[in-house]
GULOGU-903683 format. One record per residue: residue number from 1; residue in three letters; x, y negated, z of N, C-alpha, C in turn. Coordinates in Angstrom, 3 decimals. Each point is the difference from the previous one (the first is absolute). Layout:
N
 num residu      n_X      n_Y      n_Z     ca_X     ca_Y     ca_Z      c_X      c_Y      c_Z
 NUM    ala        X        Y        Z        X        Y        Z        X        Y        Z
...
This chain:
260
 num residu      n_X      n_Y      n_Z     ca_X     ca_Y     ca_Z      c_X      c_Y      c_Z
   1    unk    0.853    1.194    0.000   -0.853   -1.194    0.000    0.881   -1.234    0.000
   2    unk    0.048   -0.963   -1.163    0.625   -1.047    0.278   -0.412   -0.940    1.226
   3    unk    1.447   -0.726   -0.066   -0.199   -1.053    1.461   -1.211   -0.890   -0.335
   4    unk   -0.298   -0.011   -1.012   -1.629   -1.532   -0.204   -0.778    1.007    0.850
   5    unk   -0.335    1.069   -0.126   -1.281    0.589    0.626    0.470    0.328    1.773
   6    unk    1.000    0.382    0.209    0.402    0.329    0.971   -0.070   -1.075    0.998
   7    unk    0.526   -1.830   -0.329   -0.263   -0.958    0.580   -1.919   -0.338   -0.030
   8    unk   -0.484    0.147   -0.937   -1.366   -0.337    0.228   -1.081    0.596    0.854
   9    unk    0.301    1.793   -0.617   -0.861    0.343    0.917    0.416    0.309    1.525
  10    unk    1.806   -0.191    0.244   -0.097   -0.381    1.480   -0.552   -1.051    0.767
  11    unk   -0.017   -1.321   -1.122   -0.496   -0.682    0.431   -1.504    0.083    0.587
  12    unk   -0.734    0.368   -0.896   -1.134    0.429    0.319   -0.001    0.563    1.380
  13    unk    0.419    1.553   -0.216   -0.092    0.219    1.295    0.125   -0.722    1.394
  14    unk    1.479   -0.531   -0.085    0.134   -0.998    0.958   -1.010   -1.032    0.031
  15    unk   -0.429   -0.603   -0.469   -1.401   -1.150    0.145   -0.769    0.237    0.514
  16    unk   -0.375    1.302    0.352   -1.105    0.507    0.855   -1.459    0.766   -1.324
  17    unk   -1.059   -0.330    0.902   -1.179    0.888   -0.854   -0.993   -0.653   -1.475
  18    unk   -0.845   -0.022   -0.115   -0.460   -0.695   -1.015   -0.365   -1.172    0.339
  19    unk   -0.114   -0.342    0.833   -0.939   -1.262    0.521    1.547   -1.019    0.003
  20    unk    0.915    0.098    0.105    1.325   -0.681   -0.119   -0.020   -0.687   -1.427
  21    unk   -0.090    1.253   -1.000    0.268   -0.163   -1.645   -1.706   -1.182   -0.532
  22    unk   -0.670    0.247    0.385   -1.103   -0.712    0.366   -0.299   -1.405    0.126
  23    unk    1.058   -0.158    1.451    0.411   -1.390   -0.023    1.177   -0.450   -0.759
  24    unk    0.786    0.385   -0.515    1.038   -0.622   -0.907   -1.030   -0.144   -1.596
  25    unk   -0.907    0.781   -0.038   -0.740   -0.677   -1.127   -1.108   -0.997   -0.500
  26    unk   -0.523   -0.240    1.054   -1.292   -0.743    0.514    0.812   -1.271    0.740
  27    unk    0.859   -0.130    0.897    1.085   -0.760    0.393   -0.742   -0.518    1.632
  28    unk    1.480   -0.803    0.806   -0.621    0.036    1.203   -1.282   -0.171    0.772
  29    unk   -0.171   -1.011   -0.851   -1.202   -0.903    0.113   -1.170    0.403   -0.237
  30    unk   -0.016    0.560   -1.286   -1.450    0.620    0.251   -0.167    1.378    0.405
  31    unk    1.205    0.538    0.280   -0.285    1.358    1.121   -0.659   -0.265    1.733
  32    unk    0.813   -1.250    0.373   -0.403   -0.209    0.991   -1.459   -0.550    0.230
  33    unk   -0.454   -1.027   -0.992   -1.276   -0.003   -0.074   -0.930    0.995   -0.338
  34    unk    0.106    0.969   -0.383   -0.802    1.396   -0.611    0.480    0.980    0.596
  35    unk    0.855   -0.134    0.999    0.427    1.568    0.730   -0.958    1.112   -0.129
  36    unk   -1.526   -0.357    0.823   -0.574    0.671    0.195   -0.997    0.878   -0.906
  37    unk    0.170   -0.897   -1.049   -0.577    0.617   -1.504    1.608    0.975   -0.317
  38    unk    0.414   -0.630   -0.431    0.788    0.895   -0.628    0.438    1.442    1.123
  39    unk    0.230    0.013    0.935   -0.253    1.142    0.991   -1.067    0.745   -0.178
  40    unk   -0.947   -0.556   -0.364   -1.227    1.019   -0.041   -0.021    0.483   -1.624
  41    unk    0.722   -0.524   -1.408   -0.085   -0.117   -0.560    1.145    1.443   -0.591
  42    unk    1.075    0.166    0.911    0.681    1.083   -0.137    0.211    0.882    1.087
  43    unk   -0.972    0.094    0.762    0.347    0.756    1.210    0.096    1.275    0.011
  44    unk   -0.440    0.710   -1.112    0.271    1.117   -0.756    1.164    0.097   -1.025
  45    unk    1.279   -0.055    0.632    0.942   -0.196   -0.738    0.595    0.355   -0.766
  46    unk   -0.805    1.654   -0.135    0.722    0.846   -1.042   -0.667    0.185   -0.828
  47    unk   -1.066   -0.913   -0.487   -0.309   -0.155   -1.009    0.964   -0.962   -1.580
  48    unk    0.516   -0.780    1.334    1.132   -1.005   -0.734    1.229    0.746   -0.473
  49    unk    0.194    1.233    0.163    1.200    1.024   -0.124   -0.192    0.862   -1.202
  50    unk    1.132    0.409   -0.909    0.080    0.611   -1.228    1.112    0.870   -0.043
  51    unk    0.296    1.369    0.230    1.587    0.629   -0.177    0.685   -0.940    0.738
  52    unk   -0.954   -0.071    1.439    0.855   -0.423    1.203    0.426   -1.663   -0.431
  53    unk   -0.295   -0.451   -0.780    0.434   -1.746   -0.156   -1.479   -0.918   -0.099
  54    unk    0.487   -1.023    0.609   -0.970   -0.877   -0.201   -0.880   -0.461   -1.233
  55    unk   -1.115   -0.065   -0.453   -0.688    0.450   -0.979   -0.347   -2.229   -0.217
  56    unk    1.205   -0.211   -0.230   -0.432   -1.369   -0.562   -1.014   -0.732   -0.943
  57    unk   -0.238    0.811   -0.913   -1.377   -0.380   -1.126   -1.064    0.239    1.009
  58    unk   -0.193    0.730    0.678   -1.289    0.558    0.886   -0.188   -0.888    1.315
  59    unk    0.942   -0.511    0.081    0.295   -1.368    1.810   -0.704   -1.092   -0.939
  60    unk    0.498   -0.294   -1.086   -0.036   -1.598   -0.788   -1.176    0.081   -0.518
  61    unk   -0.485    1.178   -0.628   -1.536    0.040   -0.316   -1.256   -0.425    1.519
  62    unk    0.434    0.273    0.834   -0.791   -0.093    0.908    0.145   -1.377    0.313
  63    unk    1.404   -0.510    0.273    0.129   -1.416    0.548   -0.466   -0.989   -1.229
  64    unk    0.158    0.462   -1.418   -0.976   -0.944   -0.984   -1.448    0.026    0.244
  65    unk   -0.429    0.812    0.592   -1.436    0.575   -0.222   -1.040   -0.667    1.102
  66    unk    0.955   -0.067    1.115    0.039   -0.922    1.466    0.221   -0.841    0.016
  67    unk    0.355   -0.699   -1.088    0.476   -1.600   -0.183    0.989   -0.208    0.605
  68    unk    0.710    0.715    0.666    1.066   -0.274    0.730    1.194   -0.430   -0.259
  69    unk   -0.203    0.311   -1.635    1.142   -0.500   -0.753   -0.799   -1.146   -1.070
  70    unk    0.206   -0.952   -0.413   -0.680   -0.803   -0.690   -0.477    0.235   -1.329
  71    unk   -1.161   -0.299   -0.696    0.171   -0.057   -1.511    0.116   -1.142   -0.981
  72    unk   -0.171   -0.821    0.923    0.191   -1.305   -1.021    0.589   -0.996    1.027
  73    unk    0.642   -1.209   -0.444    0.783   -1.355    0.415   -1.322   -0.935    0.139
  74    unk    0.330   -1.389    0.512   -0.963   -0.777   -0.675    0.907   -0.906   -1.420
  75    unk    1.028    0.425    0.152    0.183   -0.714   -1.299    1.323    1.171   -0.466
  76    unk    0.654   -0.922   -0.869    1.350    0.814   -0.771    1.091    0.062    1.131
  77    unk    0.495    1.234   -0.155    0.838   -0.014    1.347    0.870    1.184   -0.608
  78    unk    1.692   -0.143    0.374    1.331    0.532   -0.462   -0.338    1.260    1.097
  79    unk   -0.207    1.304   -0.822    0.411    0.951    1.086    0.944    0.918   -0.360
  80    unk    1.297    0.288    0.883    0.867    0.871   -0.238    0.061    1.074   -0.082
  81    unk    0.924    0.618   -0.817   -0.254    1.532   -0.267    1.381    0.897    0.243
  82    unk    0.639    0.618    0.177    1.147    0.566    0.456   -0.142    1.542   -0.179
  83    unk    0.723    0.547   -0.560    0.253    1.212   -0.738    1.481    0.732    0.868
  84    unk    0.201    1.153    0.945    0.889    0.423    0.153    0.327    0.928   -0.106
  85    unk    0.950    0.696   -1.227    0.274    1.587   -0.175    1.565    0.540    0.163
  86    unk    0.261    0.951   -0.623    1.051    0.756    0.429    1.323   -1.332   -1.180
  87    unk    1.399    0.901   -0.325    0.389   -0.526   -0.658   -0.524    0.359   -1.640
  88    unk   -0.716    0.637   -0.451   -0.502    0.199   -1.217   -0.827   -1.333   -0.825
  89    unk    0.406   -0.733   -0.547    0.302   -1.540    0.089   -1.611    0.067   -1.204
  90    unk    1.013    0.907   -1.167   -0.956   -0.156   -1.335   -1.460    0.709    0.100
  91    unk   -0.232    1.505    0.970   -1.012    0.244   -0.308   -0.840   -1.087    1.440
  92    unk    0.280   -0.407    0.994   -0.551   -0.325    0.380   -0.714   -1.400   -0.281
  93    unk    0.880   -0.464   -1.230   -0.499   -1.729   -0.556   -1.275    0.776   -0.508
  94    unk    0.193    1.122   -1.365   -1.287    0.415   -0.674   -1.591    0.321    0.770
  95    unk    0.955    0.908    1.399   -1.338    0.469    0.800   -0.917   -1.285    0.800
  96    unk    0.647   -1.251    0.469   -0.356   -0.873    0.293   -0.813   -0.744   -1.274
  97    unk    0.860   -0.429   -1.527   -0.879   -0.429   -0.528   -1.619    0.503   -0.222
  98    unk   -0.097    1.526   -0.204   -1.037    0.563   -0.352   -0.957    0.244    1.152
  99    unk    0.449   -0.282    1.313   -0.926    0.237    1.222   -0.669   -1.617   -0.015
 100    unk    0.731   -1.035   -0.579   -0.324   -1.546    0.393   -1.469    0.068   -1.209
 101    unk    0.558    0.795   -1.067   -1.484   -0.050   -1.099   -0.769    0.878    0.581
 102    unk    0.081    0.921    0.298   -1.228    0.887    0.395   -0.657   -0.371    0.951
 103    unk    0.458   -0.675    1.294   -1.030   -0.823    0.485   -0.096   -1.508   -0.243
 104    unk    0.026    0.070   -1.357   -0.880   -0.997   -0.638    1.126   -1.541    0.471
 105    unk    0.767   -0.307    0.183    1.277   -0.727   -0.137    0.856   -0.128   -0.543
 106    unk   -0.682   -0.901   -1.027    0.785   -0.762   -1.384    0.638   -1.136   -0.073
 107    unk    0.049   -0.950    1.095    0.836   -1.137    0.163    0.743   -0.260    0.559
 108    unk    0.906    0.961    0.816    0.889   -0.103    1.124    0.785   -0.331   -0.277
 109    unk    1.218   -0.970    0.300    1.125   -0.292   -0.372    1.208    0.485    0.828
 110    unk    0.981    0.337   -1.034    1.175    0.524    1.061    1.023   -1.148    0.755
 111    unk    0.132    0.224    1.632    0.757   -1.123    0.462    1.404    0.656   -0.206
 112    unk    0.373    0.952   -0.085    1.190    0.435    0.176    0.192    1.522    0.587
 113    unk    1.239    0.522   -0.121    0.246    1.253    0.216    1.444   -0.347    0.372
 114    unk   -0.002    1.512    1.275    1.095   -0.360    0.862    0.730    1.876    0.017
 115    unk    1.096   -0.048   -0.046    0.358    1.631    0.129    0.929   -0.204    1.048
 116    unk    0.121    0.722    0.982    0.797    0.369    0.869   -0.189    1.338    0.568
 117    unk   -0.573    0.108    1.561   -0.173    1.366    0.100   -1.375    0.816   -0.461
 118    unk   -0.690   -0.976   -0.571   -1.065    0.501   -0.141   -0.250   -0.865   -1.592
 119    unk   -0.954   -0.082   -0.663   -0.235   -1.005   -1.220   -1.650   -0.457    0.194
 120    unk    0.178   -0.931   -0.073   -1.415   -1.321    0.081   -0.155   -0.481   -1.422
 121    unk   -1.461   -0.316    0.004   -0.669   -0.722   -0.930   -0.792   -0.692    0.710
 122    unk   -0.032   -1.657   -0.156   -0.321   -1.034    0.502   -1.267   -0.395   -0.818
 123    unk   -1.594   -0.011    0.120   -0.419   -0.760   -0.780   -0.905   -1.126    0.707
 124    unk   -0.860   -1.164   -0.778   -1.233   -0.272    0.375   -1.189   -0.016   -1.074
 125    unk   -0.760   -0.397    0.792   -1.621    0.183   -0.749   -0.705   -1.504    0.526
 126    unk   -0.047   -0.610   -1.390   -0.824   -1.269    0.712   -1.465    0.237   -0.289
 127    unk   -1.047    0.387    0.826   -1.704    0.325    0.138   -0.489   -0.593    0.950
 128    unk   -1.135    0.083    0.137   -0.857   -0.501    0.534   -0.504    1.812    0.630
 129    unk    0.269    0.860   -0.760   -0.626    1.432    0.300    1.212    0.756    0.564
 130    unk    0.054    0.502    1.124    0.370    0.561    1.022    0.890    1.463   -0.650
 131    unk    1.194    0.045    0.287    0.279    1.234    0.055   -0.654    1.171    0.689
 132    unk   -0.436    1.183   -1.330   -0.392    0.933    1.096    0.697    1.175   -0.099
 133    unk    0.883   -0.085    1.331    1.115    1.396   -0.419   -0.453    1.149   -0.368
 134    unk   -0.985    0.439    0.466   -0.218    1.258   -0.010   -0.319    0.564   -1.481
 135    unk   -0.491   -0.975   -0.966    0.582   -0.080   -1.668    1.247    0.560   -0.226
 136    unk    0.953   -0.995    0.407    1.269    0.481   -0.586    0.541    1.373    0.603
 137    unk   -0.559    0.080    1.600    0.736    1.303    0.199   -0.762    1.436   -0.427
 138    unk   -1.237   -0.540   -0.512   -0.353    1.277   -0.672    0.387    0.080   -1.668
 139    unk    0.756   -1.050   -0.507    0.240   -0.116   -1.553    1.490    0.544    0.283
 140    unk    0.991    0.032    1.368    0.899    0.514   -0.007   -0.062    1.350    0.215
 141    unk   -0.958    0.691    0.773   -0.597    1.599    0.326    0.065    0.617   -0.975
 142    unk   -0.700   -0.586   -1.118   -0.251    0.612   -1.729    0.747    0.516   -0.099
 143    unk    1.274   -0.750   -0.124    1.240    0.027   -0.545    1.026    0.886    1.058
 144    unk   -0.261    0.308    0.899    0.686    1.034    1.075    0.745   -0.981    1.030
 145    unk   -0.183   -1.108    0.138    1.317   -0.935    0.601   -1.216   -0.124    1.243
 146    unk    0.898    0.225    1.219   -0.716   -0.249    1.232    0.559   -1.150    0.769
 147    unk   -1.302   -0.528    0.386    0.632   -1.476    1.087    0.083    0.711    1.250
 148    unk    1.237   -0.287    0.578    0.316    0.740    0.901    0.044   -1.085    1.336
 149    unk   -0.463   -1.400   -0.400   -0.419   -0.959    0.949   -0.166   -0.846   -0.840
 150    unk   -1.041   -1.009    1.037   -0.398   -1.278   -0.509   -0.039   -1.127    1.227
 151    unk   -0.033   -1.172   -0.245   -0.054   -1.223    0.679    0.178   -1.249   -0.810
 152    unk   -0.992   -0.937    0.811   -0.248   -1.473   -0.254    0.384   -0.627    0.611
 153    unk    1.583   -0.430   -0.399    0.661   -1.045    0.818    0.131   -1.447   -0.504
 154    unk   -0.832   -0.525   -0.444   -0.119   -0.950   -0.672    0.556   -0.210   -1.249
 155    unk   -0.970    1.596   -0.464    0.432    0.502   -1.560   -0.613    1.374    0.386
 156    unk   -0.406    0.933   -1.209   -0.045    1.179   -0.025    1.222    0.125    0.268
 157    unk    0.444    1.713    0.571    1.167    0.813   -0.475   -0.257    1.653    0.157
 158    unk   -0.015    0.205   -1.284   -0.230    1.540   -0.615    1.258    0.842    0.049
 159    unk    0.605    0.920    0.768    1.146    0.711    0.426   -0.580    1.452   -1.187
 160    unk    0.569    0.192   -1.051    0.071    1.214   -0.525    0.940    1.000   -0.193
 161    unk   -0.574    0.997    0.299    0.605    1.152   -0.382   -0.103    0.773   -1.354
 162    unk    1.034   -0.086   -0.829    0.172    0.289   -1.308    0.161    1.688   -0.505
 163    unk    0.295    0.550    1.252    0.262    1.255   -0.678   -0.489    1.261   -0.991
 164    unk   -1.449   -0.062    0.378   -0.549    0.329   -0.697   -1.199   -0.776   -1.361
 165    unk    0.633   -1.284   -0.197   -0.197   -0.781   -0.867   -0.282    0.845   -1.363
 166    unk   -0.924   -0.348   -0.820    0.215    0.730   -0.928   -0.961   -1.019   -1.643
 167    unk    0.460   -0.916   -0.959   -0.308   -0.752   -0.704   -1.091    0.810   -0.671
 168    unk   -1.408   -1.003   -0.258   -1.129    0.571   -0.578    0.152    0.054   -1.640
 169    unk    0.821    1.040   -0.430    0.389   -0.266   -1.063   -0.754    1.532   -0.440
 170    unk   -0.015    0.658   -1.794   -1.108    0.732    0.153    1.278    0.923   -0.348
 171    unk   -0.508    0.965    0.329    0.932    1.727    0.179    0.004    0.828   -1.579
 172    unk    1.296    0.087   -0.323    0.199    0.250   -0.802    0.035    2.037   -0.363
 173    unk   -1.180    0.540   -1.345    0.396    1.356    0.446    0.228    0.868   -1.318
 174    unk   -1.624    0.550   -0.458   -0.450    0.224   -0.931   -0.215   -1.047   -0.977
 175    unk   -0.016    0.005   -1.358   -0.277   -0.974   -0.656   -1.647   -0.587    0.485
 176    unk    0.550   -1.499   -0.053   -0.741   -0.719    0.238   -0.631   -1.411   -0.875
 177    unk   -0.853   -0.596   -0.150    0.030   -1.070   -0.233   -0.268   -1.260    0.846
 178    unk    0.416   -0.926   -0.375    0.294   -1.323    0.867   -0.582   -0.674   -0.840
 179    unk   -1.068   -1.056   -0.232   -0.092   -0.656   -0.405   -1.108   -1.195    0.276
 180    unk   -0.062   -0.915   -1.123   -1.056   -1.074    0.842    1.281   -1.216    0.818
 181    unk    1.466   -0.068   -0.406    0.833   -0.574    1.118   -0.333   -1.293   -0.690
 182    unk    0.051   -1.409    1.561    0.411   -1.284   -0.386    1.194   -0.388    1.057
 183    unk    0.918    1.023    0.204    1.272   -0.209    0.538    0.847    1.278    0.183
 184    unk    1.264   -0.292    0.388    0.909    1.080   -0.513   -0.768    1.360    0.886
 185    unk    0.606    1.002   -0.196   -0.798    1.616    0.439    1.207    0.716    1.077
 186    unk   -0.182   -0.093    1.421    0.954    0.677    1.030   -0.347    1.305   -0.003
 187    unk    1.019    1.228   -0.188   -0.494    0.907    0.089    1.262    0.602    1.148
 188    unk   -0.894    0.684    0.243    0.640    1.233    1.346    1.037    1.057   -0.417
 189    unk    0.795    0.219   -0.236    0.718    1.036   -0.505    0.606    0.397    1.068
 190    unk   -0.034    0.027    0.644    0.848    0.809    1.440    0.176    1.646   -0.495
 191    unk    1.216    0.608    0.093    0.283    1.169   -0.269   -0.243    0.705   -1.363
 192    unk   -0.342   -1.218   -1.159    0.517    0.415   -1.044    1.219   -0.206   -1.173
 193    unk   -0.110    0.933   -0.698    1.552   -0.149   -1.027   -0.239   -0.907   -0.741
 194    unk   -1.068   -0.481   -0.298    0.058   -0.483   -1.530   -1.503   -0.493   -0.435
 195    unk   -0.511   -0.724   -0.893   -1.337   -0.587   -0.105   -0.051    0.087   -1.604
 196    unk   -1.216    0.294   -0.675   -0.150   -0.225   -1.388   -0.965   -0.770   -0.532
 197    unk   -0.050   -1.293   -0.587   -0.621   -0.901    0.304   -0.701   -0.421   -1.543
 198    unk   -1.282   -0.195   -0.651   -0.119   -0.101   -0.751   -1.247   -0.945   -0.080
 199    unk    0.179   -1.625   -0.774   -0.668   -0.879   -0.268   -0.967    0.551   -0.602
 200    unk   -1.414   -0.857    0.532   -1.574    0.475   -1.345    0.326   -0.799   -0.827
 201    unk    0.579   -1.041   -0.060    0.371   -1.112   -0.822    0.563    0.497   -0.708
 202    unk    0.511   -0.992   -1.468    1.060    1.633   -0.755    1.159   -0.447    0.287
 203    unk    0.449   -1.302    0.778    1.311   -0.288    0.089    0.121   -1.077    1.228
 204    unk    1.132    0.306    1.115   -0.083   -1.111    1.198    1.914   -0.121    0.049
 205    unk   -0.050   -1.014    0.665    1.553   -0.231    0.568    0.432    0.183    1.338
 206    unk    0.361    1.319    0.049    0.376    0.915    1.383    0.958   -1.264    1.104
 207    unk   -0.561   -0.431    0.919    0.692   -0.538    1.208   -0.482    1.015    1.493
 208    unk    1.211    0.580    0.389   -0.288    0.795    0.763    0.854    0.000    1.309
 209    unk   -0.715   -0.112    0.984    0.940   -0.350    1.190   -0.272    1.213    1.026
 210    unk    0.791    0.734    0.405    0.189    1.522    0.467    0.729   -0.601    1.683
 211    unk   -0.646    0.749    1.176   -0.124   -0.613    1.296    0.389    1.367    1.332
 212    unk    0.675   -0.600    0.444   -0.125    1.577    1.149   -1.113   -0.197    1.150
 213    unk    0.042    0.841    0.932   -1.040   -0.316    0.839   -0.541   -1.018    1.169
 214    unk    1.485   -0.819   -0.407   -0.009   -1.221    0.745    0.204   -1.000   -0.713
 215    unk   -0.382    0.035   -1.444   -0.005   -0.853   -0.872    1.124   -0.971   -0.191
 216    unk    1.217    0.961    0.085    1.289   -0.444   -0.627   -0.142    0.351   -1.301
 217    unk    0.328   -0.909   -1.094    0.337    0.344   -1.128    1.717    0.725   -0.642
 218    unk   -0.942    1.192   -0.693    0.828    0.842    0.187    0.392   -0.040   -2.034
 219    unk   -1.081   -0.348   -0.612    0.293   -0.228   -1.289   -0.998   -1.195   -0.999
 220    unk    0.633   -0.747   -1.168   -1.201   -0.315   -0.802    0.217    0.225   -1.583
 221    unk   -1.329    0.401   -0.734    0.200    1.126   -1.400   -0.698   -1.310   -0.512
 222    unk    0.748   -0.304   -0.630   -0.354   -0.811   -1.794   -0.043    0.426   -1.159
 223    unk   -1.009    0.548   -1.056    0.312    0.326   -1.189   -0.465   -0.745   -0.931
 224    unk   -0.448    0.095   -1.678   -0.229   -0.272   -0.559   -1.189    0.165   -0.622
 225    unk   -0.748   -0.556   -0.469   -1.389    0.224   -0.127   -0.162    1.408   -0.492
 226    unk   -1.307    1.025    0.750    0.358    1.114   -0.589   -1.640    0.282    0.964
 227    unk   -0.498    0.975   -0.234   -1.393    1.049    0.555    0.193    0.648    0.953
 228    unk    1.210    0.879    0.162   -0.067    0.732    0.778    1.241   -0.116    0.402
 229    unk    0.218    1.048    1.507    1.477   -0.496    0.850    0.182    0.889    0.697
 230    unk    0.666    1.084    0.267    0.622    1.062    0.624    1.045   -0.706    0.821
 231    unk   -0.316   -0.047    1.532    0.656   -0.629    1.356    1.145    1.164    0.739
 232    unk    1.041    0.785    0.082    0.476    0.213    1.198    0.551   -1.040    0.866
 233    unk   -0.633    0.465    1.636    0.160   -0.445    1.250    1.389   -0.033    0.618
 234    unk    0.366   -1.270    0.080    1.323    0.492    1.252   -0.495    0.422    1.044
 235    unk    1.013    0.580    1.086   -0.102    0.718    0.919   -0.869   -0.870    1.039
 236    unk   -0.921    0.268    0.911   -0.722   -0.522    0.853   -1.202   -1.236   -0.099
 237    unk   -0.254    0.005   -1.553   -1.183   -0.879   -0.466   -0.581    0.628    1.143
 238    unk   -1.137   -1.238   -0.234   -1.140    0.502    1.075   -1.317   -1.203   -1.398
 239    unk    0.456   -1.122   -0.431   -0.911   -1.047   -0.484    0.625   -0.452   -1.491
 240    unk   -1.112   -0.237   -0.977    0.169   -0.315   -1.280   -0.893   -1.156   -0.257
 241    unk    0.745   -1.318   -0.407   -1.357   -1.079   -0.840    0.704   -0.167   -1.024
 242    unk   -1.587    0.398   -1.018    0.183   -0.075   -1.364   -0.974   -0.768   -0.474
 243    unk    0.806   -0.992   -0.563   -0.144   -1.242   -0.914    0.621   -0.368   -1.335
 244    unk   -0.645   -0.980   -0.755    0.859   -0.172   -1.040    0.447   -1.473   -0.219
 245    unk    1.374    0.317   -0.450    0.712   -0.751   -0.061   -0.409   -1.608   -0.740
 246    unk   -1.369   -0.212   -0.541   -0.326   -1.229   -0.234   -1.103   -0.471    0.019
 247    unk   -0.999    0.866    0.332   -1.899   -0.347    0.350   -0.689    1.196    0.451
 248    unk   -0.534   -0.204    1.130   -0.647    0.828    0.369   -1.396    0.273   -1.167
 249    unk   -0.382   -0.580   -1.330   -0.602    0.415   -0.491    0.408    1.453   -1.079
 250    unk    1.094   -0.048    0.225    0.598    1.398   -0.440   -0.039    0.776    0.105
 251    unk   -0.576    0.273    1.670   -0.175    1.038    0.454   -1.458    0.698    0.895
 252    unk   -0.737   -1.314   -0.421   -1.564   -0.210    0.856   -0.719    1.176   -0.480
 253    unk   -0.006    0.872   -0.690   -0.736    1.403   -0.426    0.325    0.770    0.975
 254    unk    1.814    0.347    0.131    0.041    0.672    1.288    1.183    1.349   -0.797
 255    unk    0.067    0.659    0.549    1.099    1.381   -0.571   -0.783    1.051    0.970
 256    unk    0.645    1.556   -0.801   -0.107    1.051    0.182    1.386    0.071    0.791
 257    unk    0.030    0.945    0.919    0.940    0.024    1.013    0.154    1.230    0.254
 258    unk    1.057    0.956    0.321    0.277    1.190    0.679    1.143    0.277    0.030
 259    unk    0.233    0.103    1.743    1.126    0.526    0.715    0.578    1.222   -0.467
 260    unk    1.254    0.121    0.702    0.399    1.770    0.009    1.368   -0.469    0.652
């Protein structure tokens, strides 16, 4: 188990029970004013529990639901967002971008990113409409990435665990078709040799960017206008985006696809 998980969920432990994690999300102030709701509100505590961890989408659903967490400002208001994962720099930018769209967060701006022992992504959101975590941490669930804590310290901060991360990209097997695309096509290749790739179009310009499972780039294939494309894999692909090299209208029909 790397040290990111090893520091967090000691932390956890050390913090005490749920009603601790509770108040670091709801914050002092309105724990102390609502003690007694929110006590009655989890006093059954193992309901809040999942494979023994705190079941964060399931706390935040309730505290949205209770108002306990807000849904709206009265006006436009900067709220922070803070992203903390292992050192896996690249897949965790992707898994963050695609958790910020799936719950429906399209304007966030990045303040900055920091690497040291851990790697941060800094953002804000200027709304009037309320962050509601329990969105993003179920758009990160999808995707296998667990928040392994949360708190509102005058900012969100989302602590993830990447390990079993896994990009919603579509699985590559039997011949397949893909098509209908209006952007490049991620495919899953984890544990195969090789891909055979063939445009409905009668001709596209192969741009191909080949990824391991932590989305280091490991290769990129340029050819010449042509239909079809017989791929071997370097060693430890796990991810393929295939695009073409000058309009995505080249390739908006889609290709026939099959692994081996």
């Amino acid at each position: 188990m790397k040290l990111f998980l090893v520091v967090f969920l000691g932390l956890q432990l050390f913090a005490g029970d749920l009603l601790s994690r509770v108040r670091n999300i709801v914050g002092d102030q309105s724990y102390s004013a609502n003690q007694k709701i929110i006590h009655a509100l989890f006093a059954r505590s193992g309901k809040y529990y999942k494979n023994g961890r705190i079941d964060y989408a399931k706390v935040c659903r309730v505290l949205e639901r209770t108002a306990l967490l807000p849904k709206r400002f009265p006006s436009l208001t900067r709220q922070r967002i803070t992203f903390v994962t292992d050192e896996r720099a690249l897949l965790s930018m992707k898994m963050v971008d695609i958790a910020l769209k799936r719950a429906g967060i399209f304007d966030a701006t990045l303040d900055g990113i920091e690497r040291g022992e851990f790697f941060e992504e800094r953002f804000s959101l200027f709304s009037s409409n309320a962050l509601q975590p329990s969105r993003l941490i179920e758009a990160f669930e999808g995707m296998g990435v667990r928040v392994v804590d949360l708190a509102h310290e005058g900012g969100w901060k989302f602590y993830l665990d990447m390990d079993l991360a896994k990009l919603p990209a579509k699985r590559v097997g039997l011949p397949k078709r893909f098509g209908s695309l209006r952007a490049p096509l991620w495919l899953d290749v984890c544990g195969l040799q090789g891909v055979r790739i063939k445009a409905i179009s009668k001709w596209w310009y192969p741009d191909i960017y080949i990824y391991d499972a932590s989305l280091n780039p490991l290769d990129v294939i340029t050819r010449p206008r042509t239909q079809n494309l017989t791929l071997s894999l370097p060693k430890g692909s796990c991810y393929i985006k295939i695009a073409d090299k000058f309009t995505i209208q080249n390739i908006k029909r889609g290709f026939m696809i099959e692994g081996f």
